[in-house]
Structures are given as C-alpha cells and as structure tokens.
Backbone of each chain as ProteinMPNN parsed JSONL, in Angstrom:
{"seq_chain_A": "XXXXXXXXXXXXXXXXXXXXXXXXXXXXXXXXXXXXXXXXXXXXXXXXXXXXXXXXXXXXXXXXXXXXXXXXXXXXXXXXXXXXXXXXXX", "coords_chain_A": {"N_chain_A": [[-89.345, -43.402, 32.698], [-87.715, -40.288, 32.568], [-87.079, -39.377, 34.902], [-87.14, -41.292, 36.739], [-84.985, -42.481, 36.772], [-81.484, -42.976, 38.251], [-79.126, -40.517, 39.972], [-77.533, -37.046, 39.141], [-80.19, -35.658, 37.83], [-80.464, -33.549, 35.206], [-83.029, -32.259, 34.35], [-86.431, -31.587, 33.426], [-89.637, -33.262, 32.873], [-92.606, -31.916, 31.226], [-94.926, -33.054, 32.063], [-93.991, -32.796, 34.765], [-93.294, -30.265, 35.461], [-95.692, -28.526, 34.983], [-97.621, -30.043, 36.899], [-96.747, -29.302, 39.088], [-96.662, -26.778, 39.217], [-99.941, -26.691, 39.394], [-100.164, -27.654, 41.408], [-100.093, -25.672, 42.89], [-101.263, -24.031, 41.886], [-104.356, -24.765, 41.991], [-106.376, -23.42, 40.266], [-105.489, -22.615, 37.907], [-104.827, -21.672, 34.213], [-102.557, -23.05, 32.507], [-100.016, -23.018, 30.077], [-97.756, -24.253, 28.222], [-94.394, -24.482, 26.742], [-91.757, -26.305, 25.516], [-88.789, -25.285, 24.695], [-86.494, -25.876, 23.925], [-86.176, -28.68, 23.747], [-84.786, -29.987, 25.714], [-85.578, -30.254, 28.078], [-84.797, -28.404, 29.553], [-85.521, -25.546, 29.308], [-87.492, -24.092, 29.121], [-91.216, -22.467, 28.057], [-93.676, -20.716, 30.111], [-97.22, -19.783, 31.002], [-98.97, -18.852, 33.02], [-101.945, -18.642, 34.454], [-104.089, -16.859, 36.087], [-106.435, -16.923, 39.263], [-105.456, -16.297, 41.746], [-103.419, -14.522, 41.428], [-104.273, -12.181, 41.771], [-104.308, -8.13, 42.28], [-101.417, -8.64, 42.665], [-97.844, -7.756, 42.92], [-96.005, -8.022, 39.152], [-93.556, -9.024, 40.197], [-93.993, -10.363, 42.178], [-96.315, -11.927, 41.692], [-94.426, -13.712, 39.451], [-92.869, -14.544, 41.574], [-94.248, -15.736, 43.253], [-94.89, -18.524, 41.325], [-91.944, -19.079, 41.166], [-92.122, -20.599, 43.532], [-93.794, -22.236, 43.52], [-92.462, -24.517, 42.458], [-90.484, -25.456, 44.201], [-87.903, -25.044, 44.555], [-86.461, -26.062, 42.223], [-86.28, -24.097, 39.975], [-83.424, -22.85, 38.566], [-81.901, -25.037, 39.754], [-82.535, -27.713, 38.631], [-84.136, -26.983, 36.557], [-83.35, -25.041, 34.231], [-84.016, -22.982, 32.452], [-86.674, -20.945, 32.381], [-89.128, -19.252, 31.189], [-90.93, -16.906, 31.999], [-94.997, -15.669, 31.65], [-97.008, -14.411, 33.902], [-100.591, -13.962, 34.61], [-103.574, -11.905, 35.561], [-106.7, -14.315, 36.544], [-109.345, -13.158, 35.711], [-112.417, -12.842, 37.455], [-114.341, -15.258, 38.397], [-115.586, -17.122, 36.496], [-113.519, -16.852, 34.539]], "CA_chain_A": [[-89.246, -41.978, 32.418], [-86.091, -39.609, 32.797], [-86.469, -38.659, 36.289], [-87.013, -42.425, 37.31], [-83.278, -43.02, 36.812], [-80.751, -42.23, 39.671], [-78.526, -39.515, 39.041], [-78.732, -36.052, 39.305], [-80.876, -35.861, 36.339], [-81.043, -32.248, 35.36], [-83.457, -32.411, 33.018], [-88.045, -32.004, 34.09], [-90.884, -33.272, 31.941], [-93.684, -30.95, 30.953], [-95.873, -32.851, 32.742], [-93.8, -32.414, 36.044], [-93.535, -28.927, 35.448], [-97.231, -28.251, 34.852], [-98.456, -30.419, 38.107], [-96.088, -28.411, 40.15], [-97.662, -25.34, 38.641], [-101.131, -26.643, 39.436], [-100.792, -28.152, 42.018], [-99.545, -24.477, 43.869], [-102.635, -23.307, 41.686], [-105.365, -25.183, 41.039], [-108.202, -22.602, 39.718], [-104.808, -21.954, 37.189], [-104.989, -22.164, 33.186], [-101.267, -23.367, 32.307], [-99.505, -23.084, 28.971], [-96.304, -24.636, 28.393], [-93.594, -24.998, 25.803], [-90.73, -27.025, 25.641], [-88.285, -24.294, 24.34], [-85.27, -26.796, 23.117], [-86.605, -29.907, 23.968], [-83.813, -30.785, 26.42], [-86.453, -30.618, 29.637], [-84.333, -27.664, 30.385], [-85.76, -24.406, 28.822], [-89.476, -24.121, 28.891], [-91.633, -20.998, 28.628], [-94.616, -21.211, 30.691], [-98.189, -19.228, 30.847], [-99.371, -18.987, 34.291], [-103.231, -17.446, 34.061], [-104.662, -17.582, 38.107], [-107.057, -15.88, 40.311], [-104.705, -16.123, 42.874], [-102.25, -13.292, 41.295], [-105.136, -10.949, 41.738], [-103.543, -7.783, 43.224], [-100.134, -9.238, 43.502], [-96.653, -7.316, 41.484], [-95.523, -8.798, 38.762], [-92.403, -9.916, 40.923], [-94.651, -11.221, 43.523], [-96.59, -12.874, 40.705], [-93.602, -14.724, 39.237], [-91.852, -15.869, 43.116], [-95.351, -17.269, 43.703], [-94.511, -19.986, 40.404], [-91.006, -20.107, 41.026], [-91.723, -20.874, 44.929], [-94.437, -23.434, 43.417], [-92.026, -25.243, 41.711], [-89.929, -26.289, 44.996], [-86.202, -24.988, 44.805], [-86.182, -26.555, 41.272], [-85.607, -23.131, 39.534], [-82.151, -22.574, 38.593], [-81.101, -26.089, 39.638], [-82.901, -29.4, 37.682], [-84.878, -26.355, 35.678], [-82.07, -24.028, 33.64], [-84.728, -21.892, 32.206], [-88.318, -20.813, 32.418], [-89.609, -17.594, 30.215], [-92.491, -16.766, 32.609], [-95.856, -14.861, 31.926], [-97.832, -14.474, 34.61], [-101.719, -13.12, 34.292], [-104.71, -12.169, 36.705], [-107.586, -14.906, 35.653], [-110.754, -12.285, 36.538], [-113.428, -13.474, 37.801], [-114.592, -17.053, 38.477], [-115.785, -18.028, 35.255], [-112.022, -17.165, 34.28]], "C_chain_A": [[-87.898, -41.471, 32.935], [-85.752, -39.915, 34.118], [-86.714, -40.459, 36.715], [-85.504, -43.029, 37.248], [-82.444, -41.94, 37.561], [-79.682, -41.559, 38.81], [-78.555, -38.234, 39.457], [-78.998, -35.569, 37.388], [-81.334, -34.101, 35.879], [-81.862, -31.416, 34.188], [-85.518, -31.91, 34.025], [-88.848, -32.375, 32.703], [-91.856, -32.05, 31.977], [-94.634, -31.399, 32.187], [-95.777, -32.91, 34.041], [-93.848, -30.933, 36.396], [-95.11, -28.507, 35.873], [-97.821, -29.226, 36.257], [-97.684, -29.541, 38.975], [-96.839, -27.517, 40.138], [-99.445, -25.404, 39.831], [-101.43, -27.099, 40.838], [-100.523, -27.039, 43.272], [-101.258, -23.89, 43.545], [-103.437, -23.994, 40.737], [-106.39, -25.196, 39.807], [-107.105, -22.204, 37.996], [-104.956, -22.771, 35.313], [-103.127, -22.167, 33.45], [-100.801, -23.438, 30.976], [-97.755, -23.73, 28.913], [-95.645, -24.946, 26.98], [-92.319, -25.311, 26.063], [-89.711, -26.317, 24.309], [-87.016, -25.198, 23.352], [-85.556, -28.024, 23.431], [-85.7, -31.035, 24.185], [-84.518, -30.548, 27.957], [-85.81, -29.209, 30.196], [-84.503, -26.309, 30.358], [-87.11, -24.592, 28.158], [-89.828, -22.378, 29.139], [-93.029, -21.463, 29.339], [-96.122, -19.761, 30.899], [-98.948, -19.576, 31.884], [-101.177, -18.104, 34.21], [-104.18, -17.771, 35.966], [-105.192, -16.49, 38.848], [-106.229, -15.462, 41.157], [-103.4, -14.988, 42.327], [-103.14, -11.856, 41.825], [-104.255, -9.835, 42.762], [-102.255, -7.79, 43.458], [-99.034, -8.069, 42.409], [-96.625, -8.384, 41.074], [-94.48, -9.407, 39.201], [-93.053, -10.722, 41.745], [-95.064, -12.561, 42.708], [-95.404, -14.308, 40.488], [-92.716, -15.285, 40.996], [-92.666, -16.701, 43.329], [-95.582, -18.63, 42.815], [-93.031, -20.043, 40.847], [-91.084, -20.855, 42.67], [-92.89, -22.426, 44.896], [-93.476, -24.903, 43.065], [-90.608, -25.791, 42.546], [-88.697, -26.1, 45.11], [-86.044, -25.782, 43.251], [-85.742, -25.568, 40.463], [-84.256, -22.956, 39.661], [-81.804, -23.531, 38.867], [-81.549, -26.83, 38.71], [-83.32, -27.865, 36.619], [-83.864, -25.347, 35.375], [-83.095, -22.831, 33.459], [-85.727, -21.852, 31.739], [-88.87, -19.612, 31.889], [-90.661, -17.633, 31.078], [-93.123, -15.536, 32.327], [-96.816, -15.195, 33.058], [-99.669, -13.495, 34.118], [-102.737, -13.514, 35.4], [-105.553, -13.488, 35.607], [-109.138, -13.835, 36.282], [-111.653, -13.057, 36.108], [-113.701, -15.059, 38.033], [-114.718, -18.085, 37.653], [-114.29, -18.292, 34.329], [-112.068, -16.71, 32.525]], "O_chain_A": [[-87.123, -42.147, 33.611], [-84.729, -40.446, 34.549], [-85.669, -40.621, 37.346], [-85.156, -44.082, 37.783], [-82.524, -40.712, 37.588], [-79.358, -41.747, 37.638], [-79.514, -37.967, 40.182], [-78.356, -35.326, 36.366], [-82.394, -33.578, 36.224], [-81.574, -30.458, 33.471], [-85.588, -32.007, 35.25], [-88.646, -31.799, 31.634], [-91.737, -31.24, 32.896], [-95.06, -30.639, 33.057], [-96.782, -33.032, 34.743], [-94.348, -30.477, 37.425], [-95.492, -28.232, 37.01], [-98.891, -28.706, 36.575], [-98.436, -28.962, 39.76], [-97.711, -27.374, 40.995], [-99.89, -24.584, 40.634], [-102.526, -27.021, 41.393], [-100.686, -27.378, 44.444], [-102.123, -23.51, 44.334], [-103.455, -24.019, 39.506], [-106.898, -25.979, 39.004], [-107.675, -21.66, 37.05], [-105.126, -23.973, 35.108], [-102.532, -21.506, 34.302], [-101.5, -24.327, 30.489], [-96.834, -23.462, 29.684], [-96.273, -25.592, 26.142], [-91.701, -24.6, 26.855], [-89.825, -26.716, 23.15], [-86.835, -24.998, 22.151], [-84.494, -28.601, 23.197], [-85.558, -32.141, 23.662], [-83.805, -30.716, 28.946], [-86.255, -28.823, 31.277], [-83.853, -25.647, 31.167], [-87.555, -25.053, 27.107], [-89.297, -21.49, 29.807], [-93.44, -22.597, 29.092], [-95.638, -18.629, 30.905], [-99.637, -20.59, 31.776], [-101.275, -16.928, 33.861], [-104.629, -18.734, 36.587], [-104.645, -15.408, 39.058], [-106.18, -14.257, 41.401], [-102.462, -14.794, 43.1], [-102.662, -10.774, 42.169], [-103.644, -10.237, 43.752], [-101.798, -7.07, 44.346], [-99.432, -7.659, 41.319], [-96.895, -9.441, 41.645], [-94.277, -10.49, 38.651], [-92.596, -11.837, 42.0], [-94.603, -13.699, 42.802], [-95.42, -15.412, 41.032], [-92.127, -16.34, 41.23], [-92.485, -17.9, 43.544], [-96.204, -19.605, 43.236], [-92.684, -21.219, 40.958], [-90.169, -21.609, 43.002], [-92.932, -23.336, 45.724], [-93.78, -26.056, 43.373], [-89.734, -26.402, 41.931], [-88.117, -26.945, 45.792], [-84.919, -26.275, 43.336], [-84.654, -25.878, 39.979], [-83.793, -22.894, 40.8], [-80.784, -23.598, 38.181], [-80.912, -26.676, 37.668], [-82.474, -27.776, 35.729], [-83.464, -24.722, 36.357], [-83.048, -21.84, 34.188], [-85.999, -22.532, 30.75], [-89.003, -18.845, 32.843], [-91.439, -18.561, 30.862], [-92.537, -14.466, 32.496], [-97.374, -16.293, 33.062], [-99.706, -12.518, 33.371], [-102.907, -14.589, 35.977], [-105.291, -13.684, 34.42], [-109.734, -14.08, 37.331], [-111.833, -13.695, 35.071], [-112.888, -15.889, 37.627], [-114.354, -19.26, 37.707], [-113.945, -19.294, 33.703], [-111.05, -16.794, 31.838]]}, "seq_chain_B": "XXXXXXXXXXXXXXXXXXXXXXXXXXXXXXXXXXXXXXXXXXXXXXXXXXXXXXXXXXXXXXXXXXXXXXXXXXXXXXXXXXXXXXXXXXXXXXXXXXXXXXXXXXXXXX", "coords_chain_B": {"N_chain_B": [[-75.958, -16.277, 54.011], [-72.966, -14.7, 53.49], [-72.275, -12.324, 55.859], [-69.77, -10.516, 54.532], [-70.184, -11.137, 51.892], [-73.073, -9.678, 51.71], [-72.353, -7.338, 52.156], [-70.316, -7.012, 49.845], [-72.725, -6.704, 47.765], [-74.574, -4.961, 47.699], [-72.894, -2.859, 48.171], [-72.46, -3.073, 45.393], [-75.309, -1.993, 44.251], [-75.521, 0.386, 45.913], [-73.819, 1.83, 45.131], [-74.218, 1.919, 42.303], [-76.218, 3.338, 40.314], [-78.017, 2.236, 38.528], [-77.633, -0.899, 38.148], [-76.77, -3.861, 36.85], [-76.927, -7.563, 37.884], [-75.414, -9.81, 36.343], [-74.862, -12.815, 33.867], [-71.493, -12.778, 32.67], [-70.525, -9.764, 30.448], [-71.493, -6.163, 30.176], [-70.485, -6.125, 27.495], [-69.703, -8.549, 26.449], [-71.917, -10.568, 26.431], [-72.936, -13.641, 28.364], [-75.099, -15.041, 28.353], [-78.115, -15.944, 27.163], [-80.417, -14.595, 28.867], [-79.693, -12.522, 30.094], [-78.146, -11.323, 28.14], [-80.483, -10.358, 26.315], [-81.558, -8.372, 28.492], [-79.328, -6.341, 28.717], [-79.012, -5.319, 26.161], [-81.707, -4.583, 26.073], [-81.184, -1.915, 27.848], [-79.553, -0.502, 26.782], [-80.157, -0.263, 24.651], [-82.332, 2.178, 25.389], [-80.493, 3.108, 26.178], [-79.154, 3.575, 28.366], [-77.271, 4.596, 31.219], [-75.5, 2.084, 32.869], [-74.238, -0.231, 34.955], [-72.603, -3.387, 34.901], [-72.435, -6.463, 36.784], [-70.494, -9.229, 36.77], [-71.501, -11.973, 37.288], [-70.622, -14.497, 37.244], [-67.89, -14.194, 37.55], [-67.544, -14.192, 39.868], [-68.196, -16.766, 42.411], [-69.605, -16.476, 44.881], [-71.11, -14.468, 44.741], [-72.667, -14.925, 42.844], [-74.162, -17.029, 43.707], [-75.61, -15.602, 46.269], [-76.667, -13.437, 45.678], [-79.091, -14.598, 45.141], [-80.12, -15.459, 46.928], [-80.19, -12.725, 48.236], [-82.361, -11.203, 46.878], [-84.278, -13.142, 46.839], [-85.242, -14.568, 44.875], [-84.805, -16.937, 42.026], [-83.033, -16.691, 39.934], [-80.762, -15.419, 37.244], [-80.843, -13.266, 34.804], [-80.558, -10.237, 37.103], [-81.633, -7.134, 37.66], [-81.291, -3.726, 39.217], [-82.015, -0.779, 40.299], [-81.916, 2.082, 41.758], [-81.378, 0.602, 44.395], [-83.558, -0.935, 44.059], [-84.842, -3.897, 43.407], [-85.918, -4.595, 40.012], [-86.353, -6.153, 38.393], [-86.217, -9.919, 37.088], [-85.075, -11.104, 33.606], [-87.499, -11.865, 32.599], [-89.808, -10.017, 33.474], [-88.621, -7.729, 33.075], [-88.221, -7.716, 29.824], [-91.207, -7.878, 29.767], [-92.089, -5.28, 30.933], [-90.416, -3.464, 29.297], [-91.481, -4.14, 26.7], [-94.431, -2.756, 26.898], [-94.022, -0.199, 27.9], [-94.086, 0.056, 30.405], [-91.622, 0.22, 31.644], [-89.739, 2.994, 30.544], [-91.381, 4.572, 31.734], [-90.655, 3.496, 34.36], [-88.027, 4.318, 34.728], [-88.303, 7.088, 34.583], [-89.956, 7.833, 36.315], [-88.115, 7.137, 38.371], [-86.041, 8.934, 37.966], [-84.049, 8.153, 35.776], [-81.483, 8.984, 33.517], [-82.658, 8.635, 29.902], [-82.955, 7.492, 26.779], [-85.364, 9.558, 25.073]], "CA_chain_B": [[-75.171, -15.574, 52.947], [-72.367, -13.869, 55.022], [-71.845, -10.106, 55.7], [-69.058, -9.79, 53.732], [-71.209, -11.284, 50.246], [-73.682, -8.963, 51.526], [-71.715, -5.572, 52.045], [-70.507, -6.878, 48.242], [-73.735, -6.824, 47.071], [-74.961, -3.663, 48.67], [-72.207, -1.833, 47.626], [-72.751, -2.621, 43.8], [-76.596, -1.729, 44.516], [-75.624, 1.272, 46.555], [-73.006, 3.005, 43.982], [-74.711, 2.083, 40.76], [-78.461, 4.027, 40.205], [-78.504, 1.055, 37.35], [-76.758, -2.256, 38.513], [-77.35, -5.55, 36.311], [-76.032, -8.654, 37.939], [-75.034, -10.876, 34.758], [-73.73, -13.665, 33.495], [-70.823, -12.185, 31.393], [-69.775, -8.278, 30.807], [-72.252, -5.854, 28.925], [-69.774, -6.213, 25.904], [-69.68, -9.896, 26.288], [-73.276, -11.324, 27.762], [-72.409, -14.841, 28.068], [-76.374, -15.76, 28.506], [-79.456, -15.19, 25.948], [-81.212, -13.731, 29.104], [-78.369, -11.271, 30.512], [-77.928, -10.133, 26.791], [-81.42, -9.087, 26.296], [-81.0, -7.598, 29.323], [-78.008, -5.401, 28.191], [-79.828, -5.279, 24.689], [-82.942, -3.371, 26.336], [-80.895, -1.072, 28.511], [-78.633, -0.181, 25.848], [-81.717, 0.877, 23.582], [-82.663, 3.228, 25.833], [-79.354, 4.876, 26.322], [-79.332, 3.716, 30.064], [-76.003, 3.815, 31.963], [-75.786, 1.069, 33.931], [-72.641, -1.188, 36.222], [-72.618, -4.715, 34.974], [-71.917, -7.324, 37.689], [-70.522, -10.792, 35.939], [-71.295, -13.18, 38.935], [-69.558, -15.542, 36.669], [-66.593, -14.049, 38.223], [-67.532, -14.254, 41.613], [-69.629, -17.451, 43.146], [-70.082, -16.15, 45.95], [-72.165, -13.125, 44.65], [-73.745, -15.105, 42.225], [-75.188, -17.24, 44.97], [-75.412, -14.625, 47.456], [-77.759, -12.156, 44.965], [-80.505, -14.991, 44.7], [-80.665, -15.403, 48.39], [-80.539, -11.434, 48.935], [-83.183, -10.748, 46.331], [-85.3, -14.074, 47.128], [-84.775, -14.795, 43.349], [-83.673, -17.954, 41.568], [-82.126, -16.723, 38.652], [-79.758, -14.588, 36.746], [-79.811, -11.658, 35.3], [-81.535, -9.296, 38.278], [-82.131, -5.463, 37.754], [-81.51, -2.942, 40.527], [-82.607, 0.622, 39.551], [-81.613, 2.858, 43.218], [-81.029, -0.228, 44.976], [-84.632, -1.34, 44.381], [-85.069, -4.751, 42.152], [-87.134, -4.607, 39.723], [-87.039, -7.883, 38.174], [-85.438, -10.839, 36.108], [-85.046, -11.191, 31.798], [-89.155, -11.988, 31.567], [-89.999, -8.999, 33.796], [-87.982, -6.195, 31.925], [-88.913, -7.181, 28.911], [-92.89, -7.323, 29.419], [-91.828, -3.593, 31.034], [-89.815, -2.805, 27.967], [-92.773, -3.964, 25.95], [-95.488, -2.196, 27.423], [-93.714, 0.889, 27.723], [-93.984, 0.534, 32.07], [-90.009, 0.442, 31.735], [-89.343, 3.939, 30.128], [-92.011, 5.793, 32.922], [-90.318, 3.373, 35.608], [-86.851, 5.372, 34.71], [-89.022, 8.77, 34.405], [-89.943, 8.288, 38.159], [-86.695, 6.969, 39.07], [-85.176, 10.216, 37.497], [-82.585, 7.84, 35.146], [-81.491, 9.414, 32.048], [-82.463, 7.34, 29.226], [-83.254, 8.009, 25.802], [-87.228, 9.607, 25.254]], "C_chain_B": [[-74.282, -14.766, 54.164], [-72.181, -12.957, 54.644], [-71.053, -10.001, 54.574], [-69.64, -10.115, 52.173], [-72.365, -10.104, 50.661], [-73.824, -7.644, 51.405], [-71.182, -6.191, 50.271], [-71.356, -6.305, 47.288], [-74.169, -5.185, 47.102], [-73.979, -2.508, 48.141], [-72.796, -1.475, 46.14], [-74.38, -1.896, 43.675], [-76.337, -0.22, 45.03], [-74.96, 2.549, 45.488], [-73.087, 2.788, 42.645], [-76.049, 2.615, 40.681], [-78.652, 2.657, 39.491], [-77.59, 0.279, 37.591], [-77.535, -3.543, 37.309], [-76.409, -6.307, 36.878], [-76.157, -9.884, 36.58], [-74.601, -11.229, 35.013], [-72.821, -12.796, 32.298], [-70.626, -10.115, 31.475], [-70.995, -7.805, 29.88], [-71.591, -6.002, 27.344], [-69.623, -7.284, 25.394], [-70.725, -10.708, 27.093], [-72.492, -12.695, 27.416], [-73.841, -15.233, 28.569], [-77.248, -14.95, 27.808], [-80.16, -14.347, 26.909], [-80.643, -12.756, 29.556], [-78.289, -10.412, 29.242], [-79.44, -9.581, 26.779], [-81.607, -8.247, 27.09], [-80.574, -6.21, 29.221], [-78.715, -5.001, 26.943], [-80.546, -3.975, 24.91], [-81.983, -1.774, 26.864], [-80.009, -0.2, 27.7], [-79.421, 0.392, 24.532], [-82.261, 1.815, 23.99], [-81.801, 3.894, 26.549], [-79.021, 5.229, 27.924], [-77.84, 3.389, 30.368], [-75.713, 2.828, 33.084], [-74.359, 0.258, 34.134], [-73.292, -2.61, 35.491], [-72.006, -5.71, 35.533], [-71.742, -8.452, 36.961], [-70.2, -11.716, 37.353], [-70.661, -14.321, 38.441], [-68.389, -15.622, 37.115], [-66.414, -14.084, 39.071], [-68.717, -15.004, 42.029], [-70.061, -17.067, 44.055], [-71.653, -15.458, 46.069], [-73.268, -13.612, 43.538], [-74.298, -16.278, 43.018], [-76.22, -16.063, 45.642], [-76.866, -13.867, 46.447], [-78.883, -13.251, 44.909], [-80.91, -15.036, 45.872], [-81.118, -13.922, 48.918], [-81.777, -10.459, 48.491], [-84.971, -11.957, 46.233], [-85.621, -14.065, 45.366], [-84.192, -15.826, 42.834], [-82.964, -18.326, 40.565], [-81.451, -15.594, 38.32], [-80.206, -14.325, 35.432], [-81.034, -10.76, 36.073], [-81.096, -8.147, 37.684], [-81.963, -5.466, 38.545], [-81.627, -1.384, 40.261], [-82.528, 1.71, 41.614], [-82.169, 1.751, 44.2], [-82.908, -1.082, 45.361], [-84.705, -2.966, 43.438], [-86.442, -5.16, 41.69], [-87.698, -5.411, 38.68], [-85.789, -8.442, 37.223], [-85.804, -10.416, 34.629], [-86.651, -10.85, 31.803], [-89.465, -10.63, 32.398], [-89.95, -7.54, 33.01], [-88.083, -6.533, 30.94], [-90.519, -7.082, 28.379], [-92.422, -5.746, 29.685], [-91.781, -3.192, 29.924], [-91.154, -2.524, 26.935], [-94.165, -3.001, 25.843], [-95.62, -1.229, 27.823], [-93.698, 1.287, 29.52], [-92.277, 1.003, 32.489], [-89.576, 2.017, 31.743], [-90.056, 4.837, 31.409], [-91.497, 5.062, 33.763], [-89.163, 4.239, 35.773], [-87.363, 6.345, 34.976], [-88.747, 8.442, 35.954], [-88.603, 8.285, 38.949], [-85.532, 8.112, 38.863], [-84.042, 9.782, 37.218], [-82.609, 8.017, 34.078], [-82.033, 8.178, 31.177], [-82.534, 8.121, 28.073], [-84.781, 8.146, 25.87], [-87.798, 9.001, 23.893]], "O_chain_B": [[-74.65, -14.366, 55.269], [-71.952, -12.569, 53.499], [-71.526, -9.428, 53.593], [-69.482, -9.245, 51.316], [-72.606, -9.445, 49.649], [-74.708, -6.937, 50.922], [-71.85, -5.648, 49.391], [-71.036, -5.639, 46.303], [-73.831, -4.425, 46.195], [-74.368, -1.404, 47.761], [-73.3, -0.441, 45.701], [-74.447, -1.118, 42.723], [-77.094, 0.557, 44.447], [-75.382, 3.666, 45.188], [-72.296, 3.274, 41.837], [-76.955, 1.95, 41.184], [-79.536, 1.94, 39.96], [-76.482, 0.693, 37.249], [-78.719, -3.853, 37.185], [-75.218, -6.079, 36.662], [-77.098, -10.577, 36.192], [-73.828, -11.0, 35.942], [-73.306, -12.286, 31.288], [-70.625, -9.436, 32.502], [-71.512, -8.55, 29.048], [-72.218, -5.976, 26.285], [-69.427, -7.405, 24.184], [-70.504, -11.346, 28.122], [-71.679, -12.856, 26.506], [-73.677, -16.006, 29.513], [-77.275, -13.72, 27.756], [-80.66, -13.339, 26.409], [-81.331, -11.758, 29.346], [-78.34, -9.182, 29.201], [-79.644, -8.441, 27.196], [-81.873, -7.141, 26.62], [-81.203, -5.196, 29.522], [-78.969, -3.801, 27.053], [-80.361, -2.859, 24.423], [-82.151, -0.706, 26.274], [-79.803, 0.935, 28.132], [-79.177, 1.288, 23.723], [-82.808, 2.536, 23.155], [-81.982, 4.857, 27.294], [-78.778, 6.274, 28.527], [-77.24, 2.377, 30.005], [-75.808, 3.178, 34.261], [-73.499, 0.292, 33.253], [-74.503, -2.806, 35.596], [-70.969, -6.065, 34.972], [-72.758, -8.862, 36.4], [-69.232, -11.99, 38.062], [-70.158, -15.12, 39.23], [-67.748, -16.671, 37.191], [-65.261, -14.041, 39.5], [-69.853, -14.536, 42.107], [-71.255, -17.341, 44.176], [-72.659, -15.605, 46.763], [-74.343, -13.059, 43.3], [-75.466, -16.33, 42.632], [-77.408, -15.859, 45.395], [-78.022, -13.978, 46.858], [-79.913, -12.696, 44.527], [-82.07, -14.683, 46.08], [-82.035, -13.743, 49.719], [-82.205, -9.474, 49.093], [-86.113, -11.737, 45.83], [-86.444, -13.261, 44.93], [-82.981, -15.882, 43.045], [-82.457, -19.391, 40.213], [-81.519, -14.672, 39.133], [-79.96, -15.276, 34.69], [-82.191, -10.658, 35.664], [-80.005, -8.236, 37.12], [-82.119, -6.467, 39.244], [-80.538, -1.109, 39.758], [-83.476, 1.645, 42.397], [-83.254, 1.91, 44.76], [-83.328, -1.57, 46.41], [-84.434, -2.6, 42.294], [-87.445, -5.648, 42.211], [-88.83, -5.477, 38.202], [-84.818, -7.835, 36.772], [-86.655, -9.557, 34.399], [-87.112, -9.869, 31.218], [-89.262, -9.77, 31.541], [-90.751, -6.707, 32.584], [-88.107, -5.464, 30.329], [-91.01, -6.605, 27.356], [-92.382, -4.992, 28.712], [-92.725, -2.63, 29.367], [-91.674, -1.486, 26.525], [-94.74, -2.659, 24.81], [-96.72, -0.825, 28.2], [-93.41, 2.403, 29.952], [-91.872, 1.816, 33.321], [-89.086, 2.438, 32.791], [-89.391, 5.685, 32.005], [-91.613, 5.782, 34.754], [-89.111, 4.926, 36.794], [-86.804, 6.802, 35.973], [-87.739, 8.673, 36.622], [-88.154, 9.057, 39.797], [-84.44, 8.168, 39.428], [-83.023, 10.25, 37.726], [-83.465, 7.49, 33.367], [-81.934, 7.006, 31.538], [-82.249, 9.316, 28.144], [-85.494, 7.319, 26.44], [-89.013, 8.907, 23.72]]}, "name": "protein", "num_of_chains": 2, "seq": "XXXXXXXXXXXXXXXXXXXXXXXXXXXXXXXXXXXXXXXXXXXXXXXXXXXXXXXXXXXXXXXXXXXXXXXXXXXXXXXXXXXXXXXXXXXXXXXXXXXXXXXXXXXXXXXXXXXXXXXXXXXXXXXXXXXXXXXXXXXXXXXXXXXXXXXXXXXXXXXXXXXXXXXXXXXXXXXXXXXXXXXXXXXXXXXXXXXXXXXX"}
C-alpha cells in the first residue's frame, strides 16, 4: 500500500482516514469521498453522539484533532460535515 | 508562535471588523476554498481585509496555531473566528451567516 513506502508520502487512504475518524469516535456513522482521487482531497460525513451540544467549530477540531496533526500536512483537504447522531438508536 | 507573529495577527483581527486570512488576494484567490470564501462575502456586499498568508509564512503558520485551526482560509468577524471554507458555507447556506452579521452589526446586503 502507499503509505508502506518510505518517503514523505503525502497522500492517506480512505480507509486510514475513516479508522482515524472512528477510532476518535466509535458510536460514529462515517461517510467519505475521495474528492480527486489523489488521497489528498476527501469530503467526509462525521454523524456522532459525541458532538451533542458542541459548536460547529468545536464539532469540526474534535475530527481534525482525531485525525493526529495530519490535517493540512499528509491530508491537503477535507470538506467536513459534522452532525449530532440523537439518541442511541442513532 | 512569537510575539511579534502574534501582535501581526492581532493587529489584522483588531483593525478589520471582517478579516479573511487567504491564500491569494480577494481579486486573485489562489485556493478553491479561500475563493468561495471571498465568493460568499462578496454576495453579501460584506467589506472585508484580505490577509494572503501566501505572502507571509510566518502568519500563515502562526494563524493555525493562534486559532487552534489546521487550515486556510479562517474568518474573523470583531476579532472573533468564526470558522474555516466548510463552516461559512453551511452558515451561508442556512441563512445563520446573514443573522451572524445582523448581531455583529456588519453591513451586508439584506
């Protein structure tokens, strides 16, 4: 895979993206598209109990702060929606 | 980030009501999300300072550390920020944009 080669590789897979995501928020539905399908412009669909309450700025720092300092460096650009998921059943 | 990037910053925040830090000039965005940006604000007739941190690394460092932010283009509306590209335009969309100006008492178009 990409990122298995040394380098700085400034490129992510979907499905590194999306475990990052999930793995900040589990209970979270995730949507993802691969915007130019150079790893480097994705939009993403964040849906999570855990926004409950939160601004939408708060909302989006709590994905880009999931996603490790990768924003703006390996990741160029991310279209983010964020959304409450109400209730449990979701 | 050192004082003097942060009295930079602070200034443009302090003596613009409407600051955008951009890539590029409002007459020349040099990024798809800086122009819509400029796009929106410019549809509603908003006067606003455009910062091109393109021209200055410092400040385009410096503004992601001072706004805990890891991208470009930031809003500042009376030195408050009130978000990146996807932000302002759900606002725009949803019409929270036009009553956030109302409160903020910045001309725009009604």
């Amino acid at each position: 895979m990409a990122n298995g080669v040394h380098g700085a590789i400034m490129a992510m897979n979907v499905k590194e993206l999306e475990a990052l995501i999930k793995e900040a928020f589990p209970d979270a539905t995730v949507e993802i598209q691969d915007l130019a399908g150079d790893g480097n412009h994705y939009s993403a669909t964040v849906i999570s109990s855990q926004f409950a309450g939160k601004s939408k700025i708060e909302q989006h720092k709590m994905v880009y702060s999931s996603l490790k300092g990768k924003m703006g460096n390996q990741l160029h650009a991310l279209a983010l929606k964020t959304k409450e998921k109400n209730g449990p059943a979701g | 980030m050192d004082q003097q990037v942060k009295d930079k910053i602070e200034n443009e925040i302090t003596n613009n009501e409407v600051c955008l830090f951009m890539k590029g000039t409002p007459e020349v965005p040099e990024c798809g999300f800086s122009m819509a940006v400029t796009n929106i604000l410019k549809l509603l007739e908003v006067n606003f300072k455009g910062v091109n941190v393109l021209a200055d690394q410092s400040i385009r460092e410096g503004i992601k550390v001072y706004s805990e932010w890891p991208t470009i283009p930031q809003l500042y509306v009376k030195k408050e920020f009130v978000g990146g590209c996807d932000i302002i335009k759900e606002m725009f969309e949803n019409g929270e944009l036009k009553k956030y100006l109302q409160d903020k008492n910045i001309s725009h178009k009604q």
